[in-house]
Each structure stands twice: as structure tokens, then as C-alpha cells.
C-alpha positions as CSV (number, residue, x, y, z in Angstrom):
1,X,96.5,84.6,82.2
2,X,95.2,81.8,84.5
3,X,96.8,78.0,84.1
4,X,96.7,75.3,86.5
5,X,98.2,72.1,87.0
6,X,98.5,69.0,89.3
7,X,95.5,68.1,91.6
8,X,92.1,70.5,92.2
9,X,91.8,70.0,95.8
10,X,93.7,71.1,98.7
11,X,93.0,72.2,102.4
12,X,95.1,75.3,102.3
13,X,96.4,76.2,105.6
14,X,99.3,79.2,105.2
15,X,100.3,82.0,102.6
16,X,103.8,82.3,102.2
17,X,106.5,84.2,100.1
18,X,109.6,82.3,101.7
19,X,110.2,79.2,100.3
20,X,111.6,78.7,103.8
21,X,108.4,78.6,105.7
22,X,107.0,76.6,103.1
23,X,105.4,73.3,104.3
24,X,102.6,71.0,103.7
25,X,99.1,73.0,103.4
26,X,101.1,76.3,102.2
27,X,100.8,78.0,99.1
28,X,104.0,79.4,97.8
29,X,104.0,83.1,95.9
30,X,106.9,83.2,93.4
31,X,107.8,86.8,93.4
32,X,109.6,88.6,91.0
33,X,111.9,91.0,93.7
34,X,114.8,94.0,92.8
35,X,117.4,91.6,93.8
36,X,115.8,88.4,93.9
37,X,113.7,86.2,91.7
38,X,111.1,84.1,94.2
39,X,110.8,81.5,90.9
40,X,114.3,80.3,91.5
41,X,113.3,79.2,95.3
42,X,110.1,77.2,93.6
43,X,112.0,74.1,93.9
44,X,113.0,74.3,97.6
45,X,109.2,75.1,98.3
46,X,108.2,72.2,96.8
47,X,111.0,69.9,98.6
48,X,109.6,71.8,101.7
49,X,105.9,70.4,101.1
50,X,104.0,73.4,99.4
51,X,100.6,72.2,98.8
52,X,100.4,74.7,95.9
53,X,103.0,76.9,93.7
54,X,101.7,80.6,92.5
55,X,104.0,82.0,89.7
56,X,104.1,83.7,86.2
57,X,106.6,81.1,84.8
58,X,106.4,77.5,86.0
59,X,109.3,74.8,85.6
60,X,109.8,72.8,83.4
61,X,109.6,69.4,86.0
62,X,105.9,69.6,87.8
63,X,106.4,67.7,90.9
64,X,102.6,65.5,90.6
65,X,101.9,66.2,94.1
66,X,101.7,69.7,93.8
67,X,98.9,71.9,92.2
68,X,100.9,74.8,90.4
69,X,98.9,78.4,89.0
70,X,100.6,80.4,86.4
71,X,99.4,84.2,87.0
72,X,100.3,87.2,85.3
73,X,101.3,89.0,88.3
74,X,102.2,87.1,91.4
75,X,102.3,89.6,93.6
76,X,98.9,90.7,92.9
77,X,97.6,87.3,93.4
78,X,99.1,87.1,96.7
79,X,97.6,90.6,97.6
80,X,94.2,89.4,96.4
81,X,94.5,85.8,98.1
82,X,96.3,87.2,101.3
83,X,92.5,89.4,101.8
84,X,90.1,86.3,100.9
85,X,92.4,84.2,102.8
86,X,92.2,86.4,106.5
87,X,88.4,86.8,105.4
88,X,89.0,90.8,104.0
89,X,89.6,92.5,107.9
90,X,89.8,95.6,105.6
91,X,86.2,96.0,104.9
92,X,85.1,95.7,108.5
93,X,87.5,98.6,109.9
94,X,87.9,102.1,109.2
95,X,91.3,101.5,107.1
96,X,93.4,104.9,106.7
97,X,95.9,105.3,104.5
98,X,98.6,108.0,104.5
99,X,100.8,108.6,101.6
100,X,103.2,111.2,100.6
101,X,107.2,111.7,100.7
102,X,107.7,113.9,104.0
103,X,104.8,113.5,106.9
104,X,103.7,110.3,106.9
105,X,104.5,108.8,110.1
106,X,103.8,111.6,112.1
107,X,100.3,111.5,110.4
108,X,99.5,107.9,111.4
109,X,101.0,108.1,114.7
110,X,99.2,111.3,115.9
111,X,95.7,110.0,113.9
112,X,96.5,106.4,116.1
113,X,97.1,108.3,119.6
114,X,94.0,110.8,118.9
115,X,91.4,108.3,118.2
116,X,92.8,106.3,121.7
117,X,92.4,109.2,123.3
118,X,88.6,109.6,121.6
119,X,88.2,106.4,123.0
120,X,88.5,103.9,120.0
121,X,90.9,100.8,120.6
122,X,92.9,101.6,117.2
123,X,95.5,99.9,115.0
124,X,98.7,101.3,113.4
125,X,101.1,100.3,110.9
126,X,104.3,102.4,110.4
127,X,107.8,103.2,109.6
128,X,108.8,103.4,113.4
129,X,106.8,100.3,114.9
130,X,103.2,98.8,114.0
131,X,100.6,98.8,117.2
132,X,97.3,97.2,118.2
133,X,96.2,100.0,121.0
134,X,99.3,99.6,123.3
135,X,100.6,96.7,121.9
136,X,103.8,97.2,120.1
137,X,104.7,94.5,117.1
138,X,108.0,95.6,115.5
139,X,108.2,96.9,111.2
140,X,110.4,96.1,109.2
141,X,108.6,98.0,106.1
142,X,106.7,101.3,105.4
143,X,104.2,98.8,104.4
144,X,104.3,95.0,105.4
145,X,104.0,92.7,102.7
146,X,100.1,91.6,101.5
147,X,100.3,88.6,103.4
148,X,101.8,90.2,106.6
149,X,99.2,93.3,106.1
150,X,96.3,91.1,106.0
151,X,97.3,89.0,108.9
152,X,97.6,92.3,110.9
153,X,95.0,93.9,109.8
154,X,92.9,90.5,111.2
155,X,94.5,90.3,114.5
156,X,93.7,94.1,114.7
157,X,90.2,93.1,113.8
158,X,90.1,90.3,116.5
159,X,91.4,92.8,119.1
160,X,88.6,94.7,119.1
161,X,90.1,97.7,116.9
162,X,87.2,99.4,115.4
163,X,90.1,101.9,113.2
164,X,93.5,101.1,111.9
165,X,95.9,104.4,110.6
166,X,98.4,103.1,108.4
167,X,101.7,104.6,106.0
168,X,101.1,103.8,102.0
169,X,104.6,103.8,100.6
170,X,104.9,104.5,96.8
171,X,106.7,101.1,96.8
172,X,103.4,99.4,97.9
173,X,101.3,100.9,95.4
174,X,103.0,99.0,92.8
175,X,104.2,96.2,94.6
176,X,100.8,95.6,95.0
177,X,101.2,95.4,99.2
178,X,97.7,97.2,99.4
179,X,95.4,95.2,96.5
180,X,92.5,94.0,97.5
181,X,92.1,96.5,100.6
182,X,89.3,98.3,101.4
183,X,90.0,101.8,102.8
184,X,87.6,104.3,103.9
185,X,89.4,107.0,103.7
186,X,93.3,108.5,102.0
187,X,95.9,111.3,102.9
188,X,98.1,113.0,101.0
189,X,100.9,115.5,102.3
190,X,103.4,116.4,99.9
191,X,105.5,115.5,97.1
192,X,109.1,115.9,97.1
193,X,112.4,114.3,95.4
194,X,112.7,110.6,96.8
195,X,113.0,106.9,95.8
196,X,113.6,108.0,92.0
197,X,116.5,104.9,92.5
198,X,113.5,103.0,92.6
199,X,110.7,104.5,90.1
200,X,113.6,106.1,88.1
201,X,111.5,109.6,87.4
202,X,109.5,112.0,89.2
203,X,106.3,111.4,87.2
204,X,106.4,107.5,88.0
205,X,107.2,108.7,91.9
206,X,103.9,110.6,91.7
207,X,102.1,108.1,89.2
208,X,102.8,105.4,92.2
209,X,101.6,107.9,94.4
210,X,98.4,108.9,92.7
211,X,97.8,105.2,92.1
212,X,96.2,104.9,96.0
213,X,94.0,107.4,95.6
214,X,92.8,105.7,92.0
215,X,92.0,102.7,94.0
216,X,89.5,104.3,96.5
217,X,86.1,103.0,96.7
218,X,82.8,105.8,96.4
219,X,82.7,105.2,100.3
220,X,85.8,107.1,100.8
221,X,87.6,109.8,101.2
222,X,90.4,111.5,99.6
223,X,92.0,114.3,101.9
224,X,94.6,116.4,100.0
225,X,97.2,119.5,100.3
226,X,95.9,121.6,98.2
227,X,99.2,123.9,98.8
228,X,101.4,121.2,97.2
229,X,101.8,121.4,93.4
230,X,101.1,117.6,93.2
231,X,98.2,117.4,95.7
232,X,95.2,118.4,93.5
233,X,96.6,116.0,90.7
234,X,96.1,113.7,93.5
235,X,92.4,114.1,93.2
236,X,92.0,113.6,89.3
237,X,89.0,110.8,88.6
238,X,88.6,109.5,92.2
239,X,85.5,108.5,92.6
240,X,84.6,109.1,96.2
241,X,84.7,111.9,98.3
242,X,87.2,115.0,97.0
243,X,88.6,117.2,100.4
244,X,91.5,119.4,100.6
245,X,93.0,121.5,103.2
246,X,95.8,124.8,103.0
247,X,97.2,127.5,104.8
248,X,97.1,129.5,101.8
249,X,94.2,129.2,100.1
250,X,90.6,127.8,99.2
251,X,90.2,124.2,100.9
252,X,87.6,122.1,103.0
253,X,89.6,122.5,105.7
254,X,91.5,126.0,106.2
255,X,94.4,126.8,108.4
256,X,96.0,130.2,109.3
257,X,99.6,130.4,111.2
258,X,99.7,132.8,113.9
259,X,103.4,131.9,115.3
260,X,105.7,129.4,115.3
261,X,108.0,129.0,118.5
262,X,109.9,127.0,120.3
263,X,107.1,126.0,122.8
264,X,104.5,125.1,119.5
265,X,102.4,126.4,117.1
266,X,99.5,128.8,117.5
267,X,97.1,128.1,114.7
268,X,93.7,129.2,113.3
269,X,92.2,126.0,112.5
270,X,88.4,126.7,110.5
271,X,88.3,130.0,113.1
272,X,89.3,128.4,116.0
273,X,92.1,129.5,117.8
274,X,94.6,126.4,118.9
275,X,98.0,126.3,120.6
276,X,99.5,122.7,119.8
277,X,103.0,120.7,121.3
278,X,104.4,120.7,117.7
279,X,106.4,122.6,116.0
280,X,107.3,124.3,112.3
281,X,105.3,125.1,109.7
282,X,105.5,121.1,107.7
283,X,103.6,120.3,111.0
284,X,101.1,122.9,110.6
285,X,100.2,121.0,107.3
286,X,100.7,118.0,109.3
287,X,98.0,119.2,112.1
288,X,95.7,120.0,109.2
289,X,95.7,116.9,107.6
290,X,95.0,114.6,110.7
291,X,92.5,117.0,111.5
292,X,90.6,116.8,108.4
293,X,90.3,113.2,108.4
294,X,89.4,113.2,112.2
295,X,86.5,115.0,111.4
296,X,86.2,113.1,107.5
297,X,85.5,110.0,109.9
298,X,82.7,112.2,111.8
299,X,84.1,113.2,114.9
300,X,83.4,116.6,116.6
301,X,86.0,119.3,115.2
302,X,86.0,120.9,118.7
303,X,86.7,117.5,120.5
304,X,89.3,116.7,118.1
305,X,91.3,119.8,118.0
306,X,90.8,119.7,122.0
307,X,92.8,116.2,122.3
308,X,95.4,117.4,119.3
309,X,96.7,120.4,121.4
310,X,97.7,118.3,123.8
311,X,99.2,115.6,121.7
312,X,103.0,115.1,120.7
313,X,104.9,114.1,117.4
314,X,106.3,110.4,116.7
315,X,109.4,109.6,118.0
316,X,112.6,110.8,116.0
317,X,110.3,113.3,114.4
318,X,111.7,116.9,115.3
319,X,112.6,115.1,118.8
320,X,114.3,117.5,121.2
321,X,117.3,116.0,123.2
322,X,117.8,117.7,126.3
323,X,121.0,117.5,128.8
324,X,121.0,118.9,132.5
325,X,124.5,119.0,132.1
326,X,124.8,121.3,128.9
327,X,123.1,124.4,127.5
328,X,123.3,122.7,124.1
329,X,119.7,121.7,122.6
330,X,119.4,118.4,120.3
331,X,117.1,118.0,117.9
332,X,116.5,114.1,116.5
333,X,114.9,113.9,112.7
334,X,114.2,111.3,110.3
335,X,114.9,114.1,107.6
336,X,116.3,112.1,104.6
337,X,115.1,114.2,101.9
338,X,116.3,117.3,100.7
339,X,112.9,119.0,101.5
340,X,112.3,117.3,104.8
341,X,116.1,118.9,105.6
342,X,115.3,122.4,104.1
343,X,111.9,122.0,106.2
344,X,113.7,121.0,109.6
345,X,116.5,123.6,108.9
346,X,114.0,126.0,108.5
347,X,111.7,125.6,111.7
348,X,115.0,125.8,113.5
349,X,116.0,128.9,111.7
350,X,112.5,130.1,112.5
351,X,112.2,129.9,116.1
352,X,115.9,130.1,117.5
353,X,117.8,133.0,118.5
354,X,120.0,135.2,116.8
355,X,123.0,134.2,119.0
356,X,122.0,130.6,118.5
357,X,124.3,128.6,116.3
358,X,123.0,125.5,114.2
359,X,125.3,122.3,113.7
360,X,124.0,119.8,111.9
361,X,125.1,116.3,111.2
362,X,124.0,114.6,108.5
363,X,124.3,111.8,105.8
364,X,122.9,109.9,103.1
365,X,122.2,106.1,102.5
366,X,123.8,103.9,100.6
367,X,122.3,101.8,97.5
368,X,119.8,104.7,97.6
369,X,118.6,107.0,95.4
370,X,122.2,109.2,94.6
371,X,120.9,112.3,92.8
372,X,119.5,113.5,96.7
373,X,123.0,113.4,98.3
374,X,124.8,116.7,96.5
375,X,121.4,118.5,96.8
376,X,121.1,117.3,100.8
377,X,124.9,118.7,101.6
378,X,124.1,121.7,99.9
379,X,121.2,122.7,102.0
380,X,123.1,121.5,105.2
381,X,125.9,123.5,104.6
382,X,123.9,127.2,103.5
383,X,121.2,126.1,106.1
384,X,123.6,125.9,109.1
385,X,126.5,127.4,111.0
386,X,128.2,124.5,110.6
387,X,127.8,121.1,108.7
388,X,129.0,117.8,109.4
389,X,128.7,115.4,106.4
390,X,128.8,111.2,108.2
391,X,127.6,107.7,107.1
392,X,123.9,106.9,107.0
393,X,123.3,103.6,106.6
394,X,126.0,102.9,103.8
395,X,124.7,99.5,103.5
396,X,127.0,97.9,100.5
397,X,128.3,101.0,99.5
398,X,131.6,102.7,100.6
399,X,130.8,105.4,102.9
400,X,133.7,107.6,101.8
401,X,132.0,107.3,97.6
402,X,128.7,108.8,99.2
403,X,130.8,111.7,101.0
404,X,132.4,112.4,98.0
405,X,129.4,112.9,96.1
406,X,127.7,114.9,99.0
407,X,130.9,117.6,99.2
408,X,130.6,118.0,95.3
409,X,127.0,119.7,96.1
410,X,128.8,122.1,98.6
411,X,129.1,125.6,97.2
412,X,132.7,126.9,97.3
413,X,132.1,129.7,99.4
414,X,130.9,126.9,101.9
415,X,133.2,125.2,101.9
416,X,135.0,126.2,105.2
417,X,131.9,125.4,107.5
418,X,131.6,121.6,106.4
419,X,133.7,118.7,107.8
420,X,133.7,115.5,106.3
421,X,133.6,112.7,108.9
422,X,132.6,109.1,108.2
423,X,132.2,107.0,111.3
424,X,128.9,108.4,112.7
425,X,129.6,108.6,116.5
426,X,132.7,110.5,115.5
427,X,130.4,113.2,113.7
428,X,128.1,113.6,116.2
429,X,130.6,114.2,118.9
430,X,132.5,116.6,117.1
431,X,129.2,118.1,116.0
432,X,128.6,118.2,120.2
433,X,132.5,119.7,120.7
434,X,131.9,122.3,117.9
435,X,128.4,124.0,119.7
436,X,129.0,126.1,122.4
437,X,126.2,127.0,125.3
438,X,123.0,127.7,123.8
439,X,123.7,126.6,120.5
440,X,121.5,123.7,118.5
441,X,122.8,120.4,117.4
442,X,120.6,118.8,114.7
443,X,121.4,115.2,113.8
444,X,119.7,114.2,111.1
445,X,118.5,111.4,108.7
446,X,118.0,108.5,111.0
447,X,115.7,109.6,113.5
448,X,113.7,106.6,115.0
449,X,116.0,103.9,113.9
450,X,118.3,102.3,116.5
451,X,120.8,100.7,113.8
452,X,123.8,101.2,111.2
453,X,123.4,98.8,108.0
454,X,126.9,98.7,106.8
455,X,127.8,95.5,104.7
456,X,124.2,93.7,104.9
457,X,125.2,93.9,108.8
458,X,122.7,95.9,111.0
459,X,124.5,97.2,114.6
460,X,123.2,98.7,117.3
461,X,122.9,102.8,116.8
462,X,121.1,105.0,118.3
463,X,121.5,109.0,117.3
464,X,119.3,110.4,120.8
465,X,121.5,107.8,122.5
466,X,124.1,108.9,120.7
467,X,123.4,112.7,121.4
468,X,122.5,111.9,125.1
469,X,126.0,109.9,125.8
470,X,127.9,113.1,124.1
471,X,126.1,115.9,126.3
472,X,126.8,113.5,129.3
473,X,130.5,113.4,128.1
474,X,130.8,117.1,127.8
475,X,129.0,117.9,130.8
476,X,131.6,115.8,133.1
């Protein structure tokens, strides 16, 4: 459905989705959001100058100064504008996408740092920060919005950046953030219970997810795990190139772990024999994946495997914290699922000794997806010596309602090796007081961030700052 009204010509000069930054030359996107409607702001826009109003219902007063475009989907419009409008920067890079529930970021952040390190100026756009070689530009999303993307994507362009690595959150697929993109090439990881507050079921998680690869172009390709139950489904009708890779099986690209310590992983990588900084089998998948679509974009496998040994994970991403004053080891991870916990828990389990003793601290957002926060104490609690259950962003939620729900997943027998502490500092020291020398102390769930969202209020927090400030104390 296309209608337009008012005038036919305009010299548009901005895109915007914030009737705020509307002004004379803009277009305004009405958008419908989760907990706003952009057509109740049409109004303002127009007091604000908006040269033209996108929307899929248009009031009922037309301001005659204004053109107006009824749309069935606004957001796709905008996607589709936002590309025409910064002159498609997509189709003149080599636009990555990663997408997947556990994996992403250190994906794009180690595919951003190899192809520096090949000698490519490069782009990134991620959870933890978006970059144009060295240049850091703070995110606020997995994805920007289409507007935002484009506009990055452009100066990117401008920069001299020849590739751009970037994180494809389910909520982007059908939000529409990546329409009208051109990528040459897709990643998948793995598949694992997460923003079902959002999609409301596993299939439309994975339908959200499979819609990225649906949208690739013949030039492309599509790079999945074939060790994950979703990742060949992944592959169903696209049209360009099909690539997989495993460490159990049958794949393009074929992996083989030889040992998994606490200096790295020792791989067999397509019968090549590589020791590499990172650590636990998720990364071994991890390694596999960037590797394939290193070579995917035509680069030397020896070369790339060369620079990947020496290369490290993204920051909060299995990050060690380490005191001078203290025998204690830190570990720092985003882990927010249950499977990225179970999958941290486990490389700990895997390389530390017997007299070794695992704390871990860990909670679970608020206004989030609830059905994760029994399952997440659960695996804390059998996984470790002893669990501390805290606030994790609580956002407009009570932190003591999300506790409550985590200790009902805590077996009984279990019970005696979990405390339940909400202010976050508080945990994590106790967590610190609890470990004796040589034990580990894994805080969990937050892992790059540097704030608490309690209230719509974000303050300054920092877990490896945190961590650091507690070993310092205990060391005095």
C-alpha cells in the first residue's frame, strides 16, 4: 500500500525516526515500537518542520505544507530509503554478517582485528563498541537502527574501509534494521534459548534467525555450524554459496581438538596443526567460523591461521582478571544465556585443577525474557563450588522478584552452596571473600558493559573494575 499526500517536491536533506531531530528538509519514519508508537509523535514532527511524514496510518488533520506516504511497513521503508538515501555503501564493501545466540561478538571482533592485521582498513559494528580501523564510535544496539547502519556503513566507505564485520541480531531481522543491505557473505554459530520475551517461541527465535540467511544474494556466502541442530536449517533455499564447518563431522571446513588449557587451544584446523590465545571448546567453534569466512573472502588459509594464533577474544568475553596481590583468578563473561553459562562453566571445569574451587556470580536481567532465570541458577549452582545469585541489570523490575524466580530453579540438594545477594558489588565481594588462594571467581552476565540499568537509570558499573578493586582490597 502506497498513498501520498500534500506537495510532490522536496529537497530532502535528513532521515529521521525522532520526532525530535525533526526539522525542515527531514523525513520523519513513524514507527510502530514495543513500547512506543512513532505515529503519536507525527504531530510534533510536523511542528518541528518535517518536510515529509512516512507512516502506515496518517492523521486525520494533514498539515498542507507537508507531503505525507502511507506505507504498509514503516520500518521497512526507512530501511530501504536509509540505503538509496547514503547511496547503498553496502554494495561497495565486503559486508559480513554474523548471527546466532552465543558467539557473535567475538566473531566480528576477531574477523575485524584479523583482516587489520591482513592489511585491510576494516569496519565493525557490535555489541561492545562499533569501529572504523582504530576509530572507536560508541553502540548502543546489536544492530543500529537502518538509518544509523547506513550512515555508518558510508562513513566506513568514505574511510577507505574496503570490509566491514558486523553482529545481525534476531531483533534486526524483523525489525527490518538490515533491508536493503547487500552482504557478501553470513555466519551462523549456534542456537540456544534467548529473547523468546521478544519472539515469544523458539521456532520464531530461529525463523528470525533463518530470515538473514534468506535474504542473501547468489554472490554470497552462507557459513554454518554444521554441529548445531539448527545450523543446517540455516542453509534451507539460500541461494548463494552453501559452507559449513564442525569438529565432529562432514563440513567445508573441519576442525579437530587436540587440548584445551589454560594457556589456549591446540587445534587441527583442515590438517594443520595451530596453538591459539583462546580458550574452551565454544571458541574452538568460534575459531572455525572466522576462519572459514577468512578464507570464504579468498585469503590464504596459512596466512590467516598464522595471524589468528596470535590474536585475542573481545573484551568481557572469557576475560581473565588477574591481581599481584592475590592467588585468586577472575574470569569476566557476557554469559547471559543458559548455554553460554553451561559453556563458560564448562571450559573452566575443563582446564582448572582439581584443588581449584569455582565461585560464580551471576544474575539475570530484568524486563527480559523470565523462562532463562530458573534454568541459569540451576546450572550456576551444579556447575560451581559455590554460587552467588545478584542483580543484572533489573531495569524496571524488582531485583529481589528476579532472585526469587532464579532460587526456584535451584535443586534442593543445592541449595547450601548458593547465596542470594542483590546489590551487585556486594556479590562480587563476597564471591572474592568466599575463594581462597588459587581458586576461580567467575562473574558473569555483564561482561563488556560498564553500567547497572535499574529504574530507566544507567550508573556507572564495571564487573573487571569491580573484580580488580576487590582483589586489591583483599590483598591489603
Amino acid at each position: 500500500m502506497l498513498a501520498q499526500h500534500g506537495a510532490t517536491d522536496v529537497s530532502v536533506s535528513g532521515l529521521t525516526l525522532d520526532s525530535r531531530q525533526a526539522g525542515p528538509g527531514t523525513v520523519f519514519f513513524a514507527l510502530r515500537g514495543t513500547a512506543t508508537d512513532g505515529h503519536q509523535f507525527i504531530p510534533k514532527a510536523v511542528e518541528q518542520g518535517a518536510a515529509v511524514i512516512i507512516a502506515e496510518e496518517l492523521p486525520a488533520d494533514l498539515a498542507s505544507t507537508t507531503i505525507y506516504v502511507q506505507v504498509a511497513d514503516s520500518a521497512e521503508a526507512m530501511a530501504r530509503m536509509a540505503a538509496e538515501f547514503y547511496g547503498h555503501p553496502s554494495r561497495k564493501l565486503q559486508l559480513v554478517g554474523v548471527t546466532g545466540t552465543n558467539g557473535k561478538t567475538t566473531c566480528a571482533t576477531m574477523l575485524h582485528k584479523l583482516f587489520r592485521e591482513l592489511g585491510y582498513h576494516c569496519g565493525l559494528l557490535s555489541t561492545v563498541q562499533n569501529q572504523i580501523d582504530e576509530q572507536v564510535i560508541p553502540a548502543t544496539h546489536t544492530t543500529p537502527d537502518a538509518i544509523r547502519l547506513n550512515e555508518l556503513l558510508a562513513r566506513m566507505l568514505k574511510a577507505g574501509c574496503t570490509h566491514v564485520f558486523m553482529e545481525v541480531s534476531s531483533h534486526a531481522v524483523v525489525q527490518h534494521r538490515i533491508t536493503g543491505l547487500q552482504f557478501a557473505g553470513g555466519i551462523f554459530t549456534n542456537l540456544t534459548h534467548d529473547h523468546l520475551d521478544y519472539h515469544g517461541t523458539f521456532d520464531a527465535y530461529l525463523k528470525a534467525k533463518k530470515g538473514f540467511f534468506d535474504m542473501l544474494p547468489k554472490t554470497a556466502f552462507a557459513l554454518t555450524n554444521a554441529d548445531d541442530k539448527p545450523g543446517p536449517v540455516m542453509l534451507q533455499n539460500v541461494v548463494g554459496r552453501r559452507e559449513s564447518y564442525s569438529l565432529r563431522g562432514t563440513a567445508t571446513f573441519r576442525g579437530k581438538l587436540l587440548e584445551n588449557a589454560v594457556h589456549g587451544l591446540h587445534l587441527e584446523v583442515d590438517g594443520q596443526e595451530v596453538q591459539f590465545r583462546l580458550i574452551g571448546v565454544f571458541n574452538a567453534y568460534n575459531l572455525l567460523a572466522i576462519y572459514g569466512a577468512a578464507v570464504l573472502l579468498g585469503e590464504d588459509s596459512t596466512e590467516v591461521l598464522t595471524v589468528l594464533s596470535g590474536l585475542t577474544s573481545a573484551p568481557g568475553r572469557f576475560e581473565p582478571v588477574v591481581s599481584s596481590k592475590v592467588r585468586i583468578t577472575g574470569i569476566v563473561d557476557y554469559a547471559h544465556t543458559p548455554d553460554a553459562l553451561e559453556n563458560v562453566l564448562q571450559t573452566i571445569a575443563d582446564i582448572r585443577q582439581p584443588s581449584q574451587q569455582v565461585i560464580t556470580v551471576v544474575g539475570c536481567g530484568g524486563n527480559r525474557d523470565g523462562a532463562k532465570r530458573p534454568i541459569m541458577a540451576r546450572l550456576a549452582a551444579q556447575l560451581s563450588n559455590r554460587a552467588v545469585l545478584t542483580s543484572d541489570n533489573p531495569r524496571f523490575e524488582d531485583p529481589n522478584d528476579i532472585l526469587t524466580q532464579m532460587q526456584g530453579g535451584v535443586p534442593v540438594e543445592d541449595l547450601g552452596k548458593v547465596l542470594t545477594i542483590a546489590d551487585r558489588r556486594e556479590a562480587i565481594k563476597t564471591a572474592v571473600a568466599l575463594a581462597q588462594p588459587g581458586d576461580i571467581v567467575l562473574v558473569a552476565g555483564k561482561g563488556h558493559e560498564t553500567y547497572q540499568e535499574v529504574k530507566g537509570v544507567r550508573a556507572e558499573f564495571d564487573d573487571k573494575q569491580v573484580l580488580t578493586e576487590m582483589f586489591d582490597l583483599l590483598g591489603k
